[in-house]
N, C-alpha and C positions, 0 to 999 in steps of 0.2 A: 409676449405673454409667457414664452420656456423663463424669461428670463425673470421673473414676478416673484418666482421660491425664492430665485438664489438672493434676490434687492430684500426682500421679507428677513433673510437671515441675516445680508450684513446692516440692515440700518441700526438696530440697536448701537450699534459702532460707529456710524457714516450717518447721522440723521441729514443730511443734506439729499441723501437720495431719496428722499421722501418728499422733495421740490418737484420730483418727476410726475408728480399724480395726476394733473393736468392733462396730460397726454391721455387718462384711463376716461374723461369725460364719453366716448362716445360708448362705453358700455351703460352706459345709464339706459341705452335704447331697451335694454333685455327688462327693465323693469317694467310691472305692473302698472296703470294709469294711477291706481291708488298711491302708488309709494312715489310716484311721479310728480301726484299732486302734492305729496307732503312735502317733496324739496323742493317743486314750488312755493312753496306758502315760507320755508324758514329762507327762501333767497330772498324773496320777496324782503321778509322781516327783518335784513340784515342790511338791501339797501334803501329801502323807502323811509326809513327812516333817518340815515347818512344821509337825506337830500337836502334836511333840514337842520341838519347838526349843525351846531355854532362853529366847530373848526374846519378850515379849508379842506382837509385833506380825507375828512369823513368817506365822502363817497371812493375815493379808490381803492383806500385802506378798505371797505366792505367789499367791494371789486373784487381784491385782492383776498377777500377771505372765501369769497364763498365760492370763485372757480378753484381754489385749491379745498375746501374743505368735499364740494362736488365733486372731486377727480378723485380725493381719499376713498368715497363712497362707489367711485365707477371700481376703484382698484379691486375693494370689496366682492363688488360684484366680479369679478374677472378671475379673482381667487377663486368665490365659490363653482362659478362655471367651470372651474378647469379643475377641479377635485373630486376623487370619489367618496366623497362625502363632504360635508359642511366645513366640519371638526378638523379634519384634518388639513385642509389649505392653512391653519395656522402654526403646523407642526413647524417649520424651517423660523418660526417667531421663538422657539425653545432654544436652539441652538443660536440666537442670537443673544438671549438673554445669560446662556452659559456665557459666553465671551463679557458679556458685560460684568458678571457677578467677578470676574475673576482678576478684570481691569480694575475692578470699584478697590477690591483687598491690595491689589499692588500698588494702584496709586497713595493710598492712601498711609501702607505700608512705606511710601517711598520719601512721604510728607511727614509722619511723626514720627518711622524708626520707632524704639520699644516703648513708646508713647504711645500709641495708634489702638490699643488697648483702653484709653483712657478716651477716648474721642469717637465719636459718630462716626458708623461708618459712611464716608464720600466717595463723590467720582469726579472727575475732572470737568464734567458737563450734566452733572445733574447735582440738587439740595438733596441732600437727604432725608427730605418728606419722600420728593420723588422716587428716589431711591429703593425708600422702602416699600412703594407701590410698586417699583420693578421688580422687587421680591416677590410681593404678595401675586401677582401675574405670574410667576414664574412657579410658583405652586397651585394656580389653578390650573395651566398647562400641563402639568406633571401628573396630577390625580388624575383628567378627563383622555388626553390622551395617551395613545400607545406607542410611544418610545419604547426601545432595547430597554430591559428594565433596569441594568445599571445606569443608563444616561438618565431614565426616569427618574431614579431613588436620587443620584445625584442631584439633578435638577431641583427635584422639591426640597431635599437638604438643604441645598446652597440657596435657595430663593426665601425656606426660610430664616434661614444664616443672615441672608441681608436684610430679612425686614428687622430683625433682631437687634444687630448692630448699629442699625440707621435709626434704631428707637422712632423709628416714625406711627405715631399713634395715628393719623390718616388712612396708612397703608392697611395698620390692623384691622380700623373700622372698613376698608374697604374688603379684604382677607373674612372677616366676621360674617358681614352681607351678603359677598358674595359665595360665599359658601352655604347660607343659609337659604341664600336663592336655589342655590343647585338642589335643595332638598326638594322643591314641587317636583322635582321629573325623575333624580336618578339618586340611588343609596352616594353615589360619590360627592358627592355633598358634604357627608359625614367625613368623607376623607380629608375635607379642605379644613375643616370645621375641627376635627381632631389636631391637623399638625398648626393651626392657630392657638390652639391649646396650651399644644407644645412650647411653641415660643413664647407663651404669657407665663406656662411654667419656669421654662427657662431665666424669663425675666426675673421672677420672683426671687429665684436661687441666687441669682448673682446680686453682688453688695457692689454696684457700681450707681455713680450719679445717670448713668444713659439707661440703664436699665427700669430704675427707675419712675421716667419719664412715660412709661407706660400705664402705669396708676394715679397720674395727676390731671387733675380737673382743669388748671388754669388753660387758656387761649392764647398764651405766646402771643399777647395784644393784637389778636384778631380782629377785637372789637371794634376798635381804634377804627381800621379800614372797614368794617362793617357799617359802621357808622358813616366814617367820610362819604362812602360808596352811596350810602342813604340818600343824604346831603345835596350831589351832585344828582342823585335820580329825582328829586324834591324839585331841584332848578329846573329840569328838563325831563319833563314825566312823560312825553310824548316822542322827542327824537331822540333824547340820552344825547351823548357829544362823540361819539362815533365810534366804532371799534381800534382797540390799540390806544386811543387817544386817553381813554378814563384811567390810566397808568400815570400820567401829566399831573391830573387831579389828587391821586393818592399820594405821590412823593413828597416824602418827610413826615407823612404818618407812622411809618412803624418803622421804615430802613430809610437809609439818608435818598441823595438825588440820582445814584448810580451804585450799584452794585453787581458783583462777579460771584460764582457761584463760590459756594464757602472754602472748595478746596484751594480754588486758584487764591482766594484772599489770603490763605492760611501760608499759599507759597510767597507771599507780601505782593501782590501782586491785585492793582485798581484798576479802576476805568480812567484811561486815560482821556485830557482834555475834551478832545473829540469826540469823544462818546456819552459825555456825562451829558447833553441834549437829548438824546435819546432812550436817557435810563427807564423813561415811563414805558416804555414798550414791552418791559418783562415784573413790572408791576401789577398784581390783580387783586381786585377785591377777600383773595379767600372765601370765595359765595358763588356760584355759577347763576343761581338765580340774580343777587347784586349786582355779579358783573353782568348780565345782559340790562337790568334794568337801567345801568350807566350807562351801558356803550349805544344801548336801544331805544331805550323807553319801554312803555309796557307792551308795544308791539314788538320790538326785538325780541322779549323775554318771553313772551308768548309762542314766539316762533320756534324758541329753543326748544321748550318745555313741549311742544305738538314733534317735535324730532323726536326727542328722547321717548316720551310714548311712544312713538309707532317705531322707534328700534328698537323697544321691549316687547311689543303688541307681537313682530314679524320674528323676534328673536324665540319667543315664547314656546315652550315642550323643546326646545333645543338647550341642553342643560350648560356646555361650555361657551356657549354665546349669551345667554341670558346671564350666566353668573356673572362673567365677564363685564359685561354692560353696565351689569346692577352695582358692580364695584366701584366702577368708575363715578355712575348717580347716587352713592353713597358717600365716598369719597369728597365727592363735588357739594355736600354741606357746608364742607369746612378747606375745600383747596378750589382749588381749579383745573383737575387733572387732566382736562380734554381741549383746552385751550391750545390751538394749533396758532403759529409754528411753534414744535417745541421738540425735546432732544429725541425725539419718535418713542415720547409717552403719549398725546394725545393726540397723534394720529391715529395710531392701532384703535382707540373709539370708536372713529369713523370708518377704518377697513372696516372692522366687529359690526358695525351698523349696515354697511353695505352688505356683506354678507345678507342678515338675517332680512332686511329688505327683496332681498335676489327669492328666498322664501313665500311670500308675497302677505302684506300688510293687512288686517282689518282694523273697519274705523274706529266702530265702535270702542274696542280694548285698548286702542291708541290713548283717545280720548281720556279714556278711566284713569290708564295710566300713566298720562303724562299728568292730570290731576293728584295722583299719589306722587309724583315725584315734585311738582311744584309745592307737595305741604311738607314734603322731606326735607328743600332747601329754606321754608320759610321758617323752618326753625331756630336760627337765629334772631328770628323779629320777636320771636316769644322769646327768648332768655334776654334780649335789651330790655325785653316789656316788663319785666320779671324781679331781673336783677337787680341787688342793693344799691343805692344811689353810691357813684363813685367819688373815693376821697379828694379832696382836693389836691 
């Protein structure tokens, strides 16, 4: 448990050590029956419907998600209980993400040389959508808590320095919400909410194609997989085809049968033979409601959306765990920010959740709110519904 800050600071760096979560399973004891039952209900929904999924491997693969997505949440909980306060157990998450912003500028300094001006900013193991959500977290941590105030002022600079250069329009819509969330409980809200401001100011000023990309409507053929994701939930409305697996389904919708994350491509570097079987496993719909309706059916999807309620419901008058949360369920419109394994973005979801769980859940506000967050992701079914017929 001494050792929980120091894995908290270095996984931003070492996401591998976020494989350890597993181990945090038996802190789920400390929770309430209420919040006990809700990760019953989303385990349930993640293998009972794997039992019937058309491909072999459905059920392990759900196995395999929902003891590590569980142990994310015991972690949670193990944070909160060993901190003198909430908020704080996620201080040593700031000095991981400094390390990170400062790898993304080198690497990527090391890949274009005096080019690297002209190009998104990357990291060697994340896109820079994601990227840019590692910013926008990295200036919610900077407003709420209380860092040395130079590392503070640093950190919200530099976090958002990177949503800026990753032009990641995700990361803002997440940066936007959740900061606008933070306005029910606390004036700091306004802080998150100003320095978003800033970087859309910043945008404006600068005469670059990446800057740009911040005031463009288009979907980067979103659709495309929004649609396919349809498609395959249409076949299988009741098990979907299992977690991991609806990745198989989407390839060669919008990126070829394997792809590496954009920096490593740019150093000419592919998925080798061996790996191109496997490419569908870091394919997703761009939809977190889509992707459970594929990998689930409508009971998977159901089970996600009653999590995210009652991680809002227990997060709720806690201003940097709700905002936190809410960015993520923002975000998750239009990506899939919480989809674990992943470079320890969507884990921190589910510490953030465990936490505000360790709080203890009501049902009712669960409920409501996982109802607002299911009509947040189905808005893509409204603009397909909407939208001008496309050209041939």
């Amino acid at each position: 448990m001494r050792l929980l800050p120091f894995a908290l600071a270095l996984a931003p760096l070492f996401p591998p050590l976020a494989l350890l979560a597993p181990l945090f399973l038996g802190h789920l004891r400390r929770l309430s029956p209420w919040a006990l039952g809700l990760l019953g209900v989303y385990a349930l929904s993640v293998l009972l419907p794997a039992l019937g999924a058309p491909e072999p491997l459905a059920f392990p693969l759900a196995l395999g998600r929902v003891l590590y997505v569980l142990g994310l949440v015991g972690a949670g909980v193990a944070l909160y209980a060993g901190a003198s306060s909430p908020t704080q157990a996620l201080k040593p998450l700031g000095y991981g993400l400094f390390l990170l912003y400062i790898t993304a500028f080198v690497a990527t300094y090391l890949t274009f040389g005096d080019q690297a001006v002209q190009q998104r900013l990357m990291h060697p193991f994340h896109s820079p959508v994601g990227l840019g959500f590692m910013g926008a977290m990295g200036v919610l941590l900077a407003v709420y808590l209380r860092y040395p105030w130079p590392f503070r002022l640093l950190l919200g600079l530099l976090g958002g320095a990177v949503l800026l250069l990753s032009a990641s329009r995700g990361g803002m819509l997440a940066l936007l919400v959740g900061g606008a969330g933070g306005l029910l409980f606390r004036g700091r809200g306004l802080w998150a909410l100003g320095l978003a401001g800033l970087v859309l100011f910043a945008a404006s000023t600068l005469d670059t194609p990446i800057s740009e990309r911040f005031f463009q409507a288009h979907l980067s053929g979103r659709e495309g997989l929004w649609l396919r994701a349809y498609e395959v939930y249409q076949a299988h409305p009741w098990t979907g085809v299992g977690p991991y697996v609806l990745g198989d389904y989407l390839k060669g919708t919008l990126f070829g049968e394997c792809f590496l994350f954009p920096l490593l491509e740019a150093r000419g570097l592919s998925c080798p033979s061996w790996l191109v079987p496997f490419g569908g496993f870091w394919t997703f719909a761009h939809n977190h409601l889509l992707q459970a309706l594929g990998e689930g059916g409508l009971f998977g999807a159901l089970g996600l959306l009653l999590l995210a309620g009652g991680f809002l419901a227990a997060a709720f008058g806690e201003g940097l765990l709700f905002s936190l949360l809410l960015a993520y369920l923002a975000m998750g419109m239009v990506d899939n920010p919480f989809s674990v394994p992943s470079p320890f973005r969507g884990e921190v979801f589910f510490l953030v959740g465990g936490m505000a769980l360790a709080r203890g859940v009501r049902l009712p506000r669960a409920l409501a709110l996982a109802g607002a967050v299911g009509v947040l992701w189905s808005l893509p079914f409204l603009y397909l519904a909407t939208r001008p017929p496309t050209p041939p």
